[in-house]
Structures are given as C-alpha cells and as structure tokens.
C-alpha atoms as a printed R data frame, in Angstrom:
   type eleno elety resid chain resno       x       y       z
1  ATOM     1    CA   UNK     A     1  13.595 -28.057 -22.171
2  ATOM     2    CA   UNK     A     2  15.101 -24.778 -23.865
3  ATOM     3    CA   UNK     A     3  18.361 -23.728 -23.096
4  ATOM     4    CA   UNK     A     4  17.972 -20.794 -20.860
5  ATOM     5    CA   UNK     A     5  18.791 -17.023 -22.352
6  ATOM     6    CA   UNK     A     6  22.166 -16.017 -20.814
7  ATOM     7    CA   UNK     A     7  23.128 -12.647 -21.608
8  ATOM     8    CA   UNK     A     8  26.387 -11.381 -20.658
9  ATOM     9    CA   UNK     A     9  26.248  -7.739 -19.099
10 ATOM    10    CA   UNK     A    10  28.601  -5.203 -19.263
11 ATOM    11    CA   UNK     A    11  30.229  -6.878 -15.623
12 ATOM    12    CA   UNK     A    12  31.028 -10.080 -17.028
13 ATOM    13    CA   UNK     A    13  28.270 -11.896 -15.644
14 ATOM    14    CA   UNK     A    14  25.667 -13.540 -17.321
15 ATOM    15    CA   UNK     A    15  21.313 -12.669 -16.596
16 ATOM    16    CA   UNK     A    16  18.984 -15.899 -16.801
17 ATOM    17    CA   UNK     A    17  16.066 -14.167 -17.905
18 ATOM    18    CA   UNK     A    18  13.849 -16.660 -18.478
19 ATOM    19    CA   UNK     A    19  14.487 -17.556 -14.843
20 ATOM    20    CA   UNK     A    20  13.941 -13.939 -13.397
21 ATOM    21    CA   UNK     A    21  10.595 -14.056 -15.823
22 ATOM    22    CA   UNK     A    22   9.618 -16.718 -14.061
23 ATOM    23    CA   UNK     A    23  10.415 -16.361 -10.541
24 ATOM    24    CA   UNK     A    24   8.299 -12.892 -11.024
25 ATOM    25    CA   UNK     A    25   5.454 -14.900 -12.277
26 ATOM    26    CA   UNK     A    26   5.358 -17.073  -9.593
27 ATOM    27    CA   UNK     A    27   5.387 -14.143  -6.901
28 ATOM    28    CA   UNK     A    28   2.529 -12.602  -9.415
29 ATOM    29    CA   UNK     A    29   0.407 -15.616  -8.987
30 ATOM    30    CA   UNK     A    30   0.969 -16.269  -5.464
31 ATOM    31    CA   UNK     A    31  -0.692 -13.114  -5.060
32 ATOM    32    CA   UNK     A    32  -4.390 -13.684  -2.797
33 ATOM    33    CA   UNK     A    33  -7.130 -13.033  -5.690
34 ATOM    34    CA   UNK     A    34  -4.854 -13.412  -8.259
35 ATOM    35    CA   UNK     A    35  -6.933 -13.860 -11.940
36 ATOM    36    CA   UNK     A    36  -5.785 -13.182 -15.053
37 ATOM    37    CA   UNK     A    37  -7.174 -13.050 -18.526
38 ATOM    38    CA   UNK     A    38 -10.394 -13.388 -18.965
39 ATOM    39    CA   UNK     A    39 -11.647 -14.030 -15.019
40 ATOM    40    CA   UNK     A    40  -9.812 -11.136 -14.312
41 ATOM    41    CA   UNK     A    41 -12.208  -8.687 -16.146
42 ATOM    42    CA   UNK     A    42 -15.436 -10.997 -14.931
43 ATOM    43    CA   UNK     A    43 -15.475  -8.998 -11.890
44 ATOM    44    CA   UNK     A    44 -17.050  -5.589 -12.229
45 ATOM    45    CA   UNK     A    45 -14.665  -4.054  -9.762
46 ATOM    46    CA   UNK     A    46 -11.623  -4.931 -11.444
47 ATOM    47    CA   UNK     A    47 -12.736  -3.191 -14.738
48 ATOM    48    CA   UNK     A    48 -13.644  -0.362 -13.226
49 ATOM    49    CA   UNK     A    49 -10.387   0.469 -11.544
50 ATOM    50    CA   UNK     A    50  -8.581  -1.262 -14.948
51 ATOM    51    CA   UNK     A    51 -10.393   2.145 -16.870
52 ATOM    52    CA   UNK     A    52 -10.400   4.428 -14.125
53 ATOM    53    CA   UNK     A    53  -6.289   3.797 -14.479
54 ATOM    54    CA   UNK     A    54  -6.299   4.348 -18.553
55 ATOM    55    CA   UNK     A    55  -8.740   7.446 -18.579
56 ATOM    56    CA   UNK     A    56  -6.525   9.522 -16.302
57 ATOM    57    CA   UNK     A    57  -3.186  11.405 -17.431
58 ATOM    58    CA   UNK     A    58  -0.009   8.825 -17.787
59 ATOM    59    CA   UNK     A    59   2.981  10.538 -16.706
60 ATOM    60    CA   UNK     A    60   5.477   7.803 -18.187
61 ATOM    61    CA   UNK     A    61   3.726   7.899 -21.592
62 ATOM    62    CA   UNK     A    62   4.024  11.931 -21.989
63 ATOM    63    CA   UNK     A    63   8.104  11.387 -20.847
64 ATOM    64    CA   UNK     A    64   8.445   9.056 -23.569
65 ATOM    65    CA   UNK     A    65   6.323  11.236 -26.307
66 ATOM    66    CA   UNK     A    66   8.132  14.211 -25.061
67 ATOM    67    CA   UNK     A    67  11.746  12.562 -25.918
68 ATOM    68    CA   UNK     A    68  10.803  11.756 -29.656
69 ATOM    69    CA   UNK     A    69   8.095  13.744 -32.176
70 ATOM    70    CA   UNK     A    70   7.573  11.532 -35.322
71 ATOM    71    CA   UNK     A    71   6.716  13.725 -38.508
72 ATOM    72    CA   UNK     A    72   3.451  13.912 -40.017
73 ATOM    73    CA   UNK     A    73   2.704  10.948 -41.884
74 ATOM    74    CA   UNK     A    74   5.044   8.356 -40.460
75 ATOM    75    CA   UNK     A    75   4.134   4.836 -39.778
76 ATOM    76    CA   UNK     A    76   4.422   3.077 -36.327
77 ATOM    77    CA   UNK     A    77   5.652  -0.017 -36.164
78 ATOM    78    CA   UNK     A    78   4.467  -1.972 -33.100
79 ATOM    79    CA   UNK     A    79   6.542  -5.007 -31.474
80 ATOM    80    CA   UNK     A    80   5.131  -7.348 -29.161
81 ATOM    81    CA   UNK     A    81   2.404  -8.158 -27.268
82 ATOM    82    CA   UNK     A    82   0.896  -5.250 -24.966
83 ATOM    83    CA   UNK     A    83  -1.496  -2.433 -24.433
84 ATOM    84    CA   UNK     A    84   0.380  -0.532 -27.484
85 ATOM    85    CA   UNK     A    85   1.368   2.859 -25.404
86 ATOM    86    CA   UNK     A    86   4.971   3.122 -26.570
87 ATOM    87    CA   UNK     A    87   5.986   2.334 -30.180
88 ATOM    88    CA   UNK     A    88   8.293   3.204 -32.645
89 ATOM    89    CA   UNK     A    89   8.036   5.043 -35.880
C-alpha cells in the first residue's frame, strides 16, 4: 500500500489527502441512487439536468476568466482529468 501524501500546512500540521479523498468518496457513494460513469448517463433524466446545468451561465467560470485575459494566439495547456473549464495559458 502507498505511503499516504502528508503535506505540512502553514500550522505545522500535516493533511492526509488521500484519506480526505477517500472518506469523500465514500460519503459520495453512500449516496441513495448513486451511479457513476457510464450508468450514470443511461438514465434520460440525469442527462437532461447534466446539460440543462452546462447550457446556462457559470458564474465561477466568468470570475476566473475575468481575473486573467490570455493574448491572442496563446496556447492552453490543460492538466488533469476534468470537464476542461479552467486552464492555463
């Protein structure tokens, strides 16, 4: 088993990460209807509220655009697994 990630903060204390990660996944799954992946999109329902979400305005998206305005012609480098909404140039 990996060592787990123990970063000291600014306190003097150190933040298991991997074991806040996973305690949130667990309360994520416990969740009644939980599905993920692929099942989760099966069900008609779920996709429609999954677009009705990304088609409207996202306030936390134009805060971070707002704080940073690459120039013309710059190249975005995305890290990471995700949906791709914040990046940097």
């Amino acid at each position: 088993m990996p060592q787990p990630i123990c970063i000291p903060d600014p306190y003097g204390d150190e933040i298991d990460w991997n074991a806040i990660w996973m305690a949130r996944k667990k309360r994520h799954i416990a969740v009644p209807g939980f599905r993920e992946g692929e099942g989760f999109f099966q069900q008609r329902a779920n996709v429609e509220r999954f677009l009705a979400r990304r088609s409207g305005p996202n306030p936390r998206l134009e805060r971070q655009l707002a704080r940073f305005r690459p120039p013309a012609g710059a190249s975005v480098l995305d890290i990471g697994p995700g949906p791709g909404y914040l990046a940097v140039p």
